[in-house]
KEKEPA-218609 format. One record per residue (C-alpha): residue in three letters; x, y, z. Coordinates in pm, 1 decimal. Layout:
<sites>
(ALA, (X, Y, Z)) ...
</sites>
This chain:
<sites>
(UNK, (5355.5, 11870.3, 5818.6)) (UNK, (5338.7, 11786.2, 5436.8)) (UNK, (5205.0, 11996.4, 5167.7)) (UNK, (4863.9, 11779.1, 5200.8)) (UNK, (4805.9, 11931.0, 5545.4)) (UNK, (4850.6, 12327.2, 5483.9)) (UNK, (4487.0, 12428.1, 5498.8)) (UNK, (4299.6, 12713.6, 5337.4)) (UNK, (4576.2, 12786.1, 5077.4)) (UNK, (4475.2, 12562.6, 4765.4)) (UNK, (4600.2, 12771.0, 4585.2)) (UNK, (4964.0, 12862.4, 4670.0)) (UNK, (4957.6, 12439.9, 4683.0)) (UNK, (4879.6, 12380.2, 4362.2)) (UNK, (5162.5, 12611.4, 4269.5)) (UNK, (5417.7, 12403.4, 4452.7)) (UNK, (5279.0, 12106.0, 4398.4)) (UNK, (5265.6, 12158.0, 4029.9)) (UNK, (5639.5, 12241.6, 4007.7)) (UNK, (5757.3, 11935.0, 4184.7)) (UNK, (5536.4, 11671.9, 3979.3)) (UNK, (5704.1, 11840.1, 3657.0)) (UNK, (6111.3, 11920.9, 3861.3)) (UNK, (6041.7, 12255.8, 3782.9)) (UNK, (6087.0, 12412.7, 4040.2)) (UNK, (6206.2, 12795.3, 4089.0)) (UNK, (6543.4, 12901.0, 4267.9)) (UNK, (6401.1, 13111.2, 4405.0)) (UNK, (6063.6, 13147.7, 4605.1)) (UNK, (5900.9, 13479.0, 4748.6)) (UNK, (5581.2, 13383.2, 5020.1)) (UNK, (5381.2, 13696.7, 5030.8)) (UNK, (5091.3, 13709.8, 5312.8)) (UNK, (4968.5, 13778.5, 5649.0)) (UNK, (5139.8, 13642.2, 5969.7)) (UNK, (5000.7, 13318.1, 6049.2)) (UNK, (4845.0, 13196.7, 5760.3)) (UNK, (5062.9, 12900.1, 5686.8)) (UNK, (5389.8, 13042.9, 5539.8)) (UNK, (5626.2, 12919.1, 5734.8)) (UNK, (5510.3, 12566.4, 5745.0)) (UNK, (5439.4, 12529.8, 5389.4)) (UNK, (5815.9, 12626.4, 5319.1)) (UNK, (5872.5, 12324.8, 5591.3)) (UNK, (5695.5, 12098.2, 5382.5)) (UNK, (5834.0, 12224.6, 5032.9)) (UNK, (6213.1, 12122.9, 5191.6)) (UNK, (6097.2, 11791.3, 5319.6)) (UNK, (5912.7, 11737.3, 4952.0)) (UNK, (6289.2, 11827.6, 4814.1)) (UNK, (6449.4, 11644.8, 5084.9)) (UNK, (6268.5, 11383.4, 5114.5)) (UNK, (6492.2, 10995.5, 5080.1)) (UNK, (6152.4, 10828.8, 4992.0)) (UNK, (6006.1, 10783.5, 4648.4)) (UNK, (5689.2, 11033.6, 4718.3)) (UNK, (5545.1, 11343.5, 4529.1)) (UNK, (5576.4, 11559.7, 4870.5)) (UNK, (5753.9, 11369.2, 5151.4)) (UNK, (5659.2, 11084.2, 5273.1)) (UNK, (5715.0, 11282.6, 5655.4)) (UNK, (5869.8, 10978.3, 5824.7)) (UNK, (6197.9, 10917.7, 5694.9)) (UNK, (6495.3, 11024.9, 5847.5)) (UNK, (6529.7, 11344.0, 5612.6)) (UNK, (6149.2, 11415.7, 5669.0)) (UNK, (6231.4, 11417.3, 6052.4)) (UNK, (6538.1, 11685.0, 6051.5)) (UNK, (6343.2, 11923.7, 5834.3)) (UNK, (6080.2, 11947.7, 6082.4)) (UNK, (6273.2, 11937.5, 6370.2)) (UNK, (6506.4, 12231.8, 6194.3)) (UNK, (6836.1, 11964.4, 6225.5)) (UNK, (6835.9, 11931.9, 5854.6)) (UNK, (7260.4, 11950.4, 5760.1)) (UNK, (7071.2, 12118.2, 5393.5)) (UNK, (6830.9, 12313.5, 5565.7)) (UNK, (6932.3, 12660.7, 5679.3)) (UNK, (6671.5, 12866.3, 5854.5)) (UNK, (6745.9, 13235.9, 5949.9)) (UNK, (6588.9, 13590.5, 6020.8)) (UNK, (6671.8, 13858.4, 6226.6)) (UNK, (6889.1, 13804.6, 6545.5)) (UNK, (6748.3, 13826.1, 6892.4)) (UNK, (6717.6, 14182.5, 6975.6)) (UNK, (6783.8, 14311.4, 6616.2)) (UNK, (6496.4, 14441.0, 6344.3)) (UNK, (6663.8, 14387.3, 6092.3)) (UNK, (6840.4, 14129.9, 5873.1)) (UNK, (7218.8, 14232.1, 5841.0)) (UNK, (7420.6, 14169.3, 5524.3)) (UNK, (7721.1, 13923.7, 5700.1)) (UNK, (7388.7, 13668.1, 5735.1)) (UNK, (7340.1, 13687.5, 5397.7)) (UNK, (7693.1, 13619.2, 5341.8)) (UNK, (7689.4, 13363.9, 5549.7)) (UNK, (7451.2, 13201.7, 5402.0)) (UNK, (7569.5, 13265.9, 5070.9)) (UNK, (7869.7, 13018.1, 5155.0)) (UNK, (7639.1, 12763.8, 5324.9)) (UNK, (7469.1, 12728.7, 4982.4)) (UNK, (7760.4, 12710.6, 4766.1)) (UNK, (7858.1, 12400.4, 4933.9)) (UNK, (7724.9, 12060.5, 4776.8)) (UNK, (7464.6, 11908.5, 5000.9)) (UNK, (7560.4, 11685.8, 5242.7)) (UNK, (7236.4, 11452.0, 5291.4)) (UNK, (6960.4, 11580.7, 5062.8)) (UNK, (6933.9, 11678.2, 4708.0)) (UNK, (6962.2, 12055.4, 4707.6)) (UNK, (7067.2, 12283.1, 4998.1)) (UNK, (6770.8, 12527.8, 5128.4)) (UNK, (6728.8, 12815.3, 5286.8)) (UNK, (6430.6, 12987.9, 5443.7)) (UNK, (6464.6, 13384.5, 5507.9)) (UNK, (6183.8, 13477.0, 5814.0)) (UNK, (6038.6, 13851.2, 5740.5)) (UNK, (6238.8, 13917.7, 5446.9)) (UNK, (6080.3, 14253.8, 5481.0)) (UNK, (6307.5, 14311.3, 5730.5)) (UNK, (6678.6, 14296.2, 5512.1)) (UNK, (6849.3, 14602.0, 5517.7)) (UNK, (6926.5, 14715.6, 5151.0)) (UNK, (7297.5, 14585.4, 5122.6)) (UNK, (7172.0, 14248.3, 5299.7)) (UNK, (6899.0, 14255.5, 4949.3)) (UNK, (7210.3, 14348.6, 4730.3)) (UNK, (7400.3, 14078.8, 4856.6)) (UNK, (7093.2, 13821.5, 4810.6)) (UNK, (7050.5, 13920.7, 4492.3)) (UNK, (7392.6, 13808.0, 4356.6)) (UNK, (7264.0, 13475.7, 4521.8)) (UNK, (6963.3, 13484.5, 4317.8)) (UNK, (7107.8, 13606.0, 4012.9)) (UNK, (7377.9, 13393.9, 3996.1)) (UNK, (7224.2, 13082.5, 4150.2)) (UNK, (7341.3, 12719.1, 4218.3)) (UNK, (7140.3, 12418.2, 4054.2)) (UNK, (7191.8, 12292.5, 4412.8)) (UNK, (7068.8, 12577.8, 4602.4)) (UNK, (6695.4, 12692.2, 4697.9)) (UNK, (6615.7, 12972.2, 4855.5)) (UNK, (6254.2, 13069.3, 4997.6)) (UNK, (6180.3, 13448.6, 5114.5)) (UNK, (5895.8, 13481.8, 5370.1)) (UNK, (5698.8, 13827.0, 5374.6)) (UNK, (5428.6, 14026.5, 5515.5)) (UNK, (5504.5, 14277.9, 5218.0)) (UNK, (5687.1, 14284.9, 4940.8)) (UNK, (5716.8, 14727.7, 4963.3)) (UNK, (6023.4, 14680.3, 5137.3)) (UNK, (6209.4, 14475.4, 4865.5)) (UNK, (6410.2, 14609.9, 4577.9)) (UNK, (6243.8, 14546.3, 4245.9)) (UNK, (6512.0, 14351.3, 4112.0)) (UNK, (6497.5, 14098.6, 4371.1)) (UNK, (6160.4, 14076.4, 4390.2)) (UNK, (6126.6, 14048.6, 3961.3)) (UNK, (6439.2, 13743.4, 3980.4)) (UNK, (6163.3, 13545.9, 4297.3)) (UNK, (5878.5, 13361.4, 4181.4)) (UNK, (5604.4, 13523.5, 4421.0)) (UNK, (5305.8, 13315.7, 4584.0)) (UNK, (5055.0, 13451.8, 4760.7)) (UNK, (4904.6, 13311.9, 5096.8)) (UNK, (4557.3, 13465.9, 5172.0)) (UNK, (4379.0, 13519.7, 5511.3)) (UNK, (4283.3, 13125.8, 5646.6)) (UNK, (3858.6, 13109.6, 5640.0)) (UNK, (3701.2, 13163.2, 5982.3)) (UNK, (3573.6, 12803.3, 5969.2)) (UNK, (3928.5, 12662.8, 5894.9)) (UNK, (4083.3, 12830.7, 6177.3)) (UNK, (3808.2, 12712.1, 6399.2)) (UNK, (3839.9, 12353.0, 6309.0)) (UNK, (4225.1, 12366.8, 6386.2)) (UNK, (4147.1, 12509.7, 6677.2)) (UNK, (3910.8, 12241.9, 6816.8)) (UNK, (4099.1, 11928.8, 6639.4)) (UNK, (4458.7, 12024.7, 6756.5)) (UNK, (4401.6, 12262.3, 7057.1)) (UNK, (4105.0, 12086.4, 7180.8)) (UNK, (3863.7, 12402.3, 7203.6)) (UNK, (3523.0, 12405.9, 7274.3)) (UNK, (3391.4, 12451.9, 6923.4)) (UNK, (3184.1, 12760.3, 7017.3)) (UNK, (3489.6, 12884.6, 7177.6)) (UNK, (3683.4, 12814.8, 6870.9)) (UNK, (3477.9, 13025.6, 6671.9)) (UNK, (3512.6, 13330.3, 6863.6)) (UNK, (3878.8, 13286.5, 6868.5)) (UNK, (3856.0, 13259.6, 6513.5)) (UNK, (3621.2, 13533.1, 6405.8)) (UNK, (3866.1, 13790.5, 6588.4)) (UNK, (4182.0, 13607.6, 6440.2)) (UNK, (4149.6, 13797.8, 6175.3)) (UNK, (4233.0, 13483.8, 5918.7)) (UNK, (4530.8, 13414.0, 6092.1)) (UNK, (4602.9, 13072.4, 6353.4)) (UNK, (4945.9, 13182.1, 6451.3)) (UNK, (4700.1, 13476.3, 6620.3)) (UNK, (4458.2, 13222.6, 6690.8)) (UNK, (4654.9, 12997.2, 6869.7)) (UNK, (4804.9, 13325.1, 7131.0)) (UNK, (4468.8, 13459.2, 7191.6)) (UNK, (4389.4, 13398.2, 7588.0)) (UNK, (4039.9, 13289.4, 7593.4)) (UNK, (3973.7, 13456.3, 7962.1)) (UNK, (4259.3, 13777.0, 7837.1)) (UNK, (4055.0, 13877.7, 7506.5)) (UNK, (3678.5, 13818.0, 7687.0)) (UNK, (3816.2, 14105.8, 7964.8)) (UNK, (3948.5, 14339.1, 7704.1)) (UNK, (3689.6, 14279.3, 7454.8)) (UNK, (3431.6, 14365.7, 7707.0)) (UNK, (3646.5, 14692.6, 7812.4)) (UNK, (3710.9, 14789.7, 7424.3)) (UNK, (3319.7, 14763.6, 7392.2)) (UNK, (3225.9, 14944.2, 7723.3)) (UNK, (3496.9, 15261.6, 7566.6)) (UNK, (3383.4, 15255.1, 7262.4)) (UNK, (2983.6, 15294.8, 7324.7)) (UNK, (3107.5, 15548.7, 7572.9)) (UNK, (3274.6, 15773.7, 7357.3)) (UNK, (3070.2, 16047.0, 7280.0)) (UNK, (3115.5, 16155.8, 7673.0)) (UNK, (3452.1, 16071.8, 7718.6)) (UNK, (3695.6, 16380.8, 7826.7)) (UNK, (3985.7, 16446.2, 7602.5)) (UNK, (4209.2, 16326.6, 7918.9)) (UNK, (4029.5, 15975.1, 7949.0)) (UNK, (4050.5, 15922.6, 7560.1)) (UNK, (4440.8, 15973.7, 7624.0)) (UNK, (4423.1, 15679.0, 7918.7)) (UNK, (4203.9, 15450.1, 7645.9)) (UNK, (4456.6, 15471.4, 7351.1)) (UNK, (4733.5, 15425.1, 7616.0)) (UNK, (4605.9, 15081.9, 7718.0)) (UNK, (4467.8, 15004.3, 7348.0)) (UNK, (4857.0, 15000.2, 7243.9)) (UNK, (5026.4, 14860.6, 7581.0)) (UNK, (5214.0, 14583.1, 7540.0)) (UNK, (5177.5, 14245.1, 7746.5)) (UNK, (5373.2, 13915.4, 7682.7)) (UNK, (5214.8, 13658.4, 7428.1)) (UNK, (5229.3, 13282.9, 7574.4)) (UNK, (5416.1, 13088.2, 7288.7)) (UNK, (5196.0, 12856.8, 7074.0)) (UNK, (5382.4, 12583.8, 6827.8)) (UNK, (5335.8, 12564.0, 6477.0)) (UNK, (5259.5, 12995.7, 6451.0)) (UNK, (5409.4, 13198.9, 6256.1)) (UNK, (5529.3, 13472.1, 6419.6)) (UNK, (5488.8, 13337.2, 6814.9)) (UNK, (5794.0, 13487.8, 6936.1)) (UNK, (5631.3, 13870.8, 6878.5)) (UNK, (5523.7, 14043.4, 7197.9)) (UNK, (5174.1, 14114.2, 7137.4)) (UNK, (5131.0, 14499.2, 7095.4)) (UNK, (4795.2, 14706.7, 7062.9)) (UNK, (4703.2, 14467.8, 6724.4)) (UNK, (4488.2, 14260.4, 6901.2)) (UNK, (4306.0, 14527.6, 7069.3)) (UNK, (4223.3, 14699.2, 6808.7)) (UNK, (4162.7, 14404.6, 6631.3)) (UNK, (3821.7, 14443.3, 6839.1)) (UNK, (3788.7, 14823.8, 6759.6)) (UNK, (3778.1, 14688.4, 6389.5)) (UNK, (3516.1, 14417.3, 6450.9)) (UNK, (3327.0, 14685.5, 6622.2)) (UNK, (3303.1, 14927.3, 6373.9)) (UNK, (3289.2, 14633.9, 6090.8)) (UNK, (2986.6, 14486.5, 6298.3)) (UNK, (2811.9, 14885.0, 6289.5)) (UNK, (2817.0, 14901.7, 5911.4)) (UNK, (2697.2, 14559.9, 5873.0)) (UNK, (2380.5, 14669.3, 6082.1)) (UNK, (2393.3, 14957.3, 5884.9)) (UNK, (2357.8, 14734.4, 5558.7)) (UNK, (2215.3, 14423.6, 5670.6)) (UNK, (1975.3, 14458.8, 6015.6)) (UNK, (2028.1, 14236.0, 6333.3)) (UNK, (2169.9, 13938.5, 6116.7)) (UNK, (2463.1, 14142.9, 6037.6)) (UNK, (2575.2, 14131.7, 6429.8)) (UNK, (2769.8, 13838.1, 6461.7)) (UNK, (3056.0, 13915.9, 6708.2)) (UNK, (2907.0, 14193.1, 6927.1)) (UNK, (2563.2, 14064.1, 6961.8)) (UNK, (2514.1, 14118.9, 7325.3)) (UNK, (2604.5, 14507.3, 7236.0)) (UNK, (2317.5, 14486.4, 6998.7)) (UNK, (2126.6, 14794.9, 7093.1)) (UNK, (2427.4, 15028.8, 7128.9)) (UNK, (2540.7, 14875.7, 6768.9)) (UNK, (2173.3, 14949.2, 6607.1)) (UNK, (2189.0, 15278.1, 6815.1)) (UNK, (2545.7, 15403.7, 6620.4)) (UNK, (2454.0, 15278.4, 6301.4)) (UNK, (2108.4, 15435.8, 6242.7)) (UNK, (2287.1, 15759.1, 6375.8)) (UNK, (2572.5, 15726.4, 6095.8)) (UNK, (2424.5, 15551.3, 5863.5)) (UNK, (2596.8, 15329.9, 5543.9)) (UNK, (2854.1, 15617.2, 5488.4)) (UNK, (2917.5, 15728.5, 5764.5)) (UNK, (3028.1, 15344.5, 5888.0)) (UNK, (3261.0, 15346.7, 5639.4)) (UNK, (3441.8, 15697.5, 5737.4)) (UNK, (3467.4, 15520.3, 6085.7)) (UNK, (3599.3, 15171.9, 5939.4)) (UNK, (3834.4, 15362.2, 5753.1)) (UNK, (3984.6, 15548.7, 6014.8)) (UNK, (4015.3, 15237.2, 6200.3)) (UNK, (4212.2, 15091.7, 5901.6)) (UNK, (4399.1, 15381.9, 5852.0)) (UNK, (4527.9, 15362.9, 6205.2)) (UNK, (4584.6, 14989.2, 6174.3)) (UNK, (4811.5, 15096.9, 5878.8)) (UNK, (4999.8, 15367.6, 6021.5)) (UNK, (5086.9, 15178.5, 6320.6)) (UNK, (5236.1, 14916.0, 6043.5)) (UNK, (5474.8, 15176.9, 5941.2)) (UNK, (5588.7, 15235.0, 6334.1)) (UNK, (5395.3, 15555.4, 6348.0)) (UNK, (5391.9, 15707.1, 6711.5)) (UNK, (5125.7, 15457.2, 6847.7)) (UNK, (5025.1, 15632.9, 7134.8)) (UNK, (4993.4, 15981.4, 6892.6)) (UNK, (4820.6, 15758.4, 6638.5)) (UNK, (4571.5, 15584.3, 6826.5)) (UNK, (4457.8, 15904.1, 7006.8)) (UNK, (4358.3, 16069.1, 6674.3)) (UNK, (4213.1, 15819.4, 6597.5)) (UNK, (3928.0, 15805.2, 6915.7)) (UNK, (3899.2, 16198.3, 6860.4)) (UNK, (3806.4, 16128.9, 6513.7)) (UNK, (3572.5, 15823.2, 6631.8)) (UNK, (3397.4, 16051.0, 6936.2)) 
</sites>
């Protein structure tokens, strides 16, 4: 895919696109954004841009250079992250790839890398990478993909040039959805109302899978008020149970098992749909709207502010569980400070 054909991030584009019309491009690149949202492929198309043996602004996508770079057989196109089975990105990678790119290309016109969840390099794996970055080769380009930047050292992070991929618009995700996956459009929407802005979660989302646990989710929640301390423990054990994502091309982050996220994904919407009732009426109730009454019921009893308390502990959760809190732990506080 060329830069032309990343959708819903115009802006992170124009960056690019901006640096190649006037061969100004950084050495360094730093993606910052959600899984899913396009970061991956838009670092795809920025090497086949570079690569590219055709006199075009950003690939022309057919030539033979084009070709390798999307089918990751690129000689000048090193791709790497953490090893199967590993969290982390260990410092002999980095090494490694710090002699891969101080060889002269072979084929293309600069030798590239692309570092999956950068988040994920230990600390000496950043200290060797930033040698590579301070130090770099005119023939070298590297491009750091990143949920969050926290995890990086500040020196790295002030030697990248950062751009920033945002959420993809419900209505993008749902015309992806029905153009390449050929969903039902209504379908599509649903998908991509509880994608939360990202097709890479789109695209693993089990239409039949997410209507059964999006019904039970729904069923718990209005339910909570008379739910024993014992079955609150057997909800936040299946909200966080893991179960095998089918692969989808062209996402993200497809190889992930799919953990609680998605689930309470829906405990979000829920709560997001109560304080828009709260706010707005009936034409705030989008995604729940067959739980209508039970919605309208919770959010005349809590009102504006008191939607917000809930939503926040949601988010809060959401969080924690980001920073491998004790899900299980974490998710049962959570209900008990839901009920």
């Amino acid at each position: 895919m060329l830069l032309s054909g990343i959708r819903g991030q115009d802006p992170a584009i124009a960056i690019l696109r901006n640096a190649l019309a006037h061969d100004r491009l950084a050495h360094a690149y730093l993606f910052i954004g959600p899984a899913g949202v396009g970061k991956k492929q838009t670092a795809l198309a920025l090497a086949q841009a570079v690569q590219c043996t055709e006199a075009t602004a950003e690939g022309c996508g057919v030539c033979a250079s084009c070709v390798q770079v999307t089918a990751g057989t690129h000689p000048d196109l090193r791709v790497i992250g953490p090893e199967a089975g590993k969290q982390s990105i260990a410092i002999d990678q980095v090494r490694d790839l710090q002699r891969v790119l101080s060889l002269r290309p072979v084929r293309g016109k600069k030798k590239i890398a692309i570092i999956e969840d950068a988040h994920s390099l230990t600390p000496q794996a950043q200290s060797a990478l930033l040698k590579m970055v301070e130090e770099p080769s005119g023939d070298a380009l590297l491009v750091l993909l990143t949920l969050n930047s926290a995890t990086l050292s500040r020196p790295l992070l002030s030697r990248c040039q950062q751009v920033r991929f945002a959420p993809l618009p419900t209505p993008v995700i749902a015309e992806i959805l029905v153009r390449t996956q050929d969903k039902e459009p209504t379908l599509a929407h649903t998908l991509a109302l509880y994608s939360r802005g990202s097709i890479g979660r789109a695209l693993v989302l089990d239409p039949e899978v997410f209507t059964e646990e999006r019904r039970y989710v729904e069923e718990a929640l209005q339910k909570l008020d008379a739910t024993s301390f014992v079955d609150l423990s057997r909800v936040a054990e299946w909200l966080v149970a893991d179960r095998a994502r089918k692969s989808a091309k062209n996402a993200d982050a497809t190889s992930e098992r799919a953990s609680g996220s998605d689930r309470l994904a829906i405990v979000l919407s829920w709560y997001e749909e109560v304080l828009r009732y709260a706010v707005l009426g009936t034409e705030g109730v989008v995604r729940h709207y067959e739980c209508l009454e039970a919605i309208a019921k919770i959010a005349t009893t809590l009102g504006v502010e008191g939607a917000l308390r809930q939503l926040a502990v949601v988010y809060a959760t959401i969080q924690a569980l980001g920073r491998n809190a004790n899900r299980q732990l974490a998710v049962e506080d959570m209900l008990l400070q839901l009920k």
